[in-house]
C-alpha positions in Angstrom: 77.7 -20.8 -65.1 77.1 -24.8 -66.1 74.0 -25.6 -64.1 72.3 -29.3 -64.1 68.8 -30.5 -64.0 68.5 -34.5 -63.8 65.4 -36.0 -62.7 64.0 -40.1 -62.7 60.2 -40.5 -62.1 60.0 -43.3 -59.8 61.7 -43.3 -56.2 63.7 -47.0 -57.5 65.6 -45.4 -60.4 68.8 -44.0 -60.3 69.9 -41.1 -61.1 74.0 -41.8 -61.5 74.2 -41.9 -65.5 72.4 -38.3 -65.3 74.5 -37.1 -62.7 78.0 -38.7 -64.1 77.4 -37.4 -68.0 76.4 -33.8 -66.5 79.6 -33.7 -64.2 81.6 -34.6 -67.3 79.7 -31.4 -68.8 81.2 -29.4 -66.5 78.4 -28.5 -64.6 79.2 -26.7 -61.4 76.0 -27.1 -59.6 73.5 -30.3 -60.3 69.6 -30.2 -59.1 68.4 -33.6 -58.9 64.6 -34.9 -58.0 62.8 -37.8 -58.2 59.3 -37.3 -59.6 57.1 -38.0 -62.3 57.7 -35.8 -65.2 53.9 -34.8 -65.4 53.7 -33.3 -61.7 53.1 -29.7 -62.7 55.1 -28.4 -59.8 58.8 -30.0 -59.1 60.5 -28.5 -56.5 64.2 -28.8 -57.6 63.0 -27.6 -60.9 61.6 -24.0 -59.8 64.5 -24.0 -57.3 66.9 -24.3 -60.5 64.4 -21.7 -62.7 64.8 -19.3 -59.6 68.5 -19.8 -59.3 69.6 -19.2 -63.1 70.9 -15.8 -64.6 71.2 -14.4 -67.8 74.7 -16.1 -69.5 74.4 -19.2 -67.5 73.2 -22.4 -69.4 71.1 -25.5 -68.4 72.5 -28.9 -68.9 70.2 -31.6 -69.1 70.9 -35.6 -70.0 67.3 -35.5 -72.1 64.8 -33.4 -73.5 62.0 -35.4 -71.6 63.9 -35.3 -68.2 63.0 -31.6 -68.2 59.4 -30.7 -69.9 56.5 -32.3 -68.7 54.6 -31.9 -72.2 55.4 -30.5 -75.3 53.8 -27.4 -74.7 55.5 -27.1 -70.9 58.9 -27.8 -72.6 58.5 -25.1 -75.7 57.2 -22.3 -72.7 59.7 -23.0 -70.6 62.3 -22.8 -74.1 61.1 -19.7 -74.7 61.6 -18.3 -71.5 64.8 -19.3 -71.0 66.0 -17.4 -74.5 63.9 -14.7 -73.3 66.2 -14.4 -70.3 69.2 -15.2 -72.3 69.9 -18.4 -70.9 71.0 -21.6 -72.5 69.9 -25.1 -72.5 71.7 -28.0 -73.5 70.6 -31.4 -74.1 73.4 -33.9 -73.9 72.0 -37.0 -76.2 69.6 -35.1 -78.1 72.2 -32.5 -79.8 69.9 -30.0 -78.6 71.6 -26.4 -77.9 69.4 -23.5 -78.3 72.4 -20.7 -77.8 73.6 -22.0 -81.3 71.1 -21.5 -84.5 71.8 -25.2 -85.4 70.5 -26.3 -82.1 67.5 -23.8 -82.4 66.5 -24.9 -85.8 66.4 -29.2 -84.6 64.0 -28.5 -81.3 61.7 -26.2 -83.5 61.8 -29.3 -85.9 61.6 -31.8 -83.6 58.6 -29.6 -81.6 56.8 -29.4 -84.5 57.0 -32.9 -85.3 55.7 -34.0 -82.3 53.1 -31.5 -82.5 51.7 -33.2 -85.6 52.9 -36.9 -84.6 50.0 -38.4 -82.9 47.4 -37.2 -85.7 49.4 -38.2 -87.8 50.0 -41.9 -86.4 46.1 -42.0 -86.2 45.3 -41.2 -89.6 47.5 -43.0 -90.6 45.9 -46.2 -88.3 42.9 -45.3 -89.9 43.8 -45.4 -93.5 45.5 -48.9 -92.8 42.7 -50.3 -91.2 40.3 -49.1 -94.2 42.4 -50.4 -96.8 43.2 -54.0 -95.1 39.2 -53.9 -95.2 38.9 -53.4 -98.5 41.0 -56.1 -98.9 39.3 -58.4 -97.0 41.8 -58.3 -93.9 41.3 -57.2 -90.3 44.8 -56.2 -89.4 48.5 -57.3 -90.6 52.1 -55.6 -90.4 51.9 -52.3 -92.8 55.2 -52.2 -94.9 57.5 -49.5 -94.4 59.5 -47.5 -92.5 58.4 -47.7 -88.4 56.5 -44.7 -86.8 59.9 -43.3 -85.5 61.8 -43.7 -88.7 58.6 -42.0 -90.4 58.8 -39.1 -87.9 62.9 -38.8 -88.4 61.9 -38.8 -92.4 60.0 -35.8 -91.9 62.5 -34.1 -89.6 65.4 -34.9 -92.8 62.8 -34.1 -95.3 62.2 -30.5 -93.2 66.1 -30.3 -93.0 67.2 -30.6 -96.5 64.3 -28.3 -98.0 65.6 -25.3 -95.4 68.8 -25.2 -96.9 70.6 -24.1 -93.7 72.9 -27.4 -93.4 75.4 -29.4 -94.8 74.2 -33.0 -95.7 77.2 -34.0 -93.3 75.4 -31.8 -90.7 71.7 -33.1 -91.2 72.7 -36.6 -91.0 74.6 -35.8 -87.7 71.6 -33.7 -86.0 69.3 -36.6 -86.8 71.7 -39.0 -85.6 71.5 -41.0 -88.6 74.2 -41.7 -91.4 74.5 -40.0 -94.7 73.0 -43.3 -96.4 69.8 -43.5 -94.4 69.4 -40.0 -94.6 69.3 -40.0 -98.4 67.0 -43.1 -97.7 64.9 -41.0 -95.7 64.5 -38.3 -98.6 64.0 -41.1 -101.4 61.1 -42.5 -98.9 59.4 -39.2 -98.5 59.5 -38.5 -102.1 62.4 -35.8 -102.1 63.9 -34.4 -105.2 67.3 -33.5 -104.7 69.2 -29.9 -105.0 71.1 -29.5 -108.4 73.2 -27.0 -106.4 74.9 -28.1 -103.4 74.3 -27.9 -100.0 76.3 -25.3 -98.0 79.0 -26.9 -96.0 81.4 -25.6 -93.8 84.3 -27.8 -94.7 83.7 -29.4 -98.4 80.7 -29.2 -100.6 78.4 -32.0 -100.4 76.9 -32.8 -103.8 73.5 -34.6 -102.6 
């Protein structure tokens, strides 16, 4: 069974693009609340947890309408495969009852796990060195701190081997050009051997 889970934080958002893109999912039963996504109880979403079965999958419109931290999300992940159940995220390609879909959220969750450390040493090192240089602050060149993070997630990719280029690129939402960007950026030497790929063979 197709269930849904769509939630807004505040009481003046709405919840109709959620609830339209789930119903176009197929979805056969929608929970919907309105509440902030770090409460640490939400009613509709225990009602849901309570209501699921092993086979049945959970549709959601976005990873962050369902977790309310990354470690809340990744429990709840795991619980959910432990009770062979499937999750879905409909904009964030995001399907843990498929490997491909497994091996993206473990990326992504480990990225995020590292992101804000990273950001600050980052900061830090910037900072330093516009000291050194007699500056207090200015633009640092380079790629933003969400292209930076989706670098890492492509650099991750093409190192594991599991995916087609054509496959990578589409996870991370990106085209095969930025994606060998990405790699040149992050210092990547490419394969001599191909990538696997289930239709042709993509010679990075």
């Amino acid at each position: 069974m197709k269930i849904g889970y769509a939630r807004v934080s505040t009481r003046d958002q709405n919840l109709e693009l959620q609830l339209d893109a789930l119903t176009q999912a197929g979805c056969e039963l929608i929970y919907q609340e309105k509440a902030s996504g770090a409460l640490a109880a939400r009613v509709e979403l225990d009602k849901l947890l309570l209501q699921v079965r092993p086979g049945d999958t959970i549709y959601i419109y976005k990873l962050d309408r369902l977790g309310r931290s990354l470690k809340h999300l990744l429990d709840l992940v795991a619980d959910l495969q432990r009770r062979d159940i499937g999750l879905i995220s409909l904009t964030d390609a995001i399907n843990t009852s498929s490997a491909q879909g497994r091996l993206v959220l473990n990326l992504f969750a480990s990225l995020a796990e590292f992101e804000r450390e990273l950001i600050r040493e980052r900061t830090l090192a910037g900072l330093a060195a516009a000291r050194a240089r007699g500056r207090v602050g200015g633009r640092k060149p380079g790629l933003s701190v969400e292209a930076q993070r989706t670098a890492r997630a492509a650099e991750l990719l093409y190192k594991a081997r599991e995916l087609s280029v054509d496959d990578m690129a589409r996870s991370l939402r990106i085209c095969k050009a930025t994606f060998y960007k990405y790699l040149h950026h992050r210092g990547v030497a490419l394969h001599a051997q191909p990538l696997p790929s289930p239709v042709t063979t993509v010679a990075p």
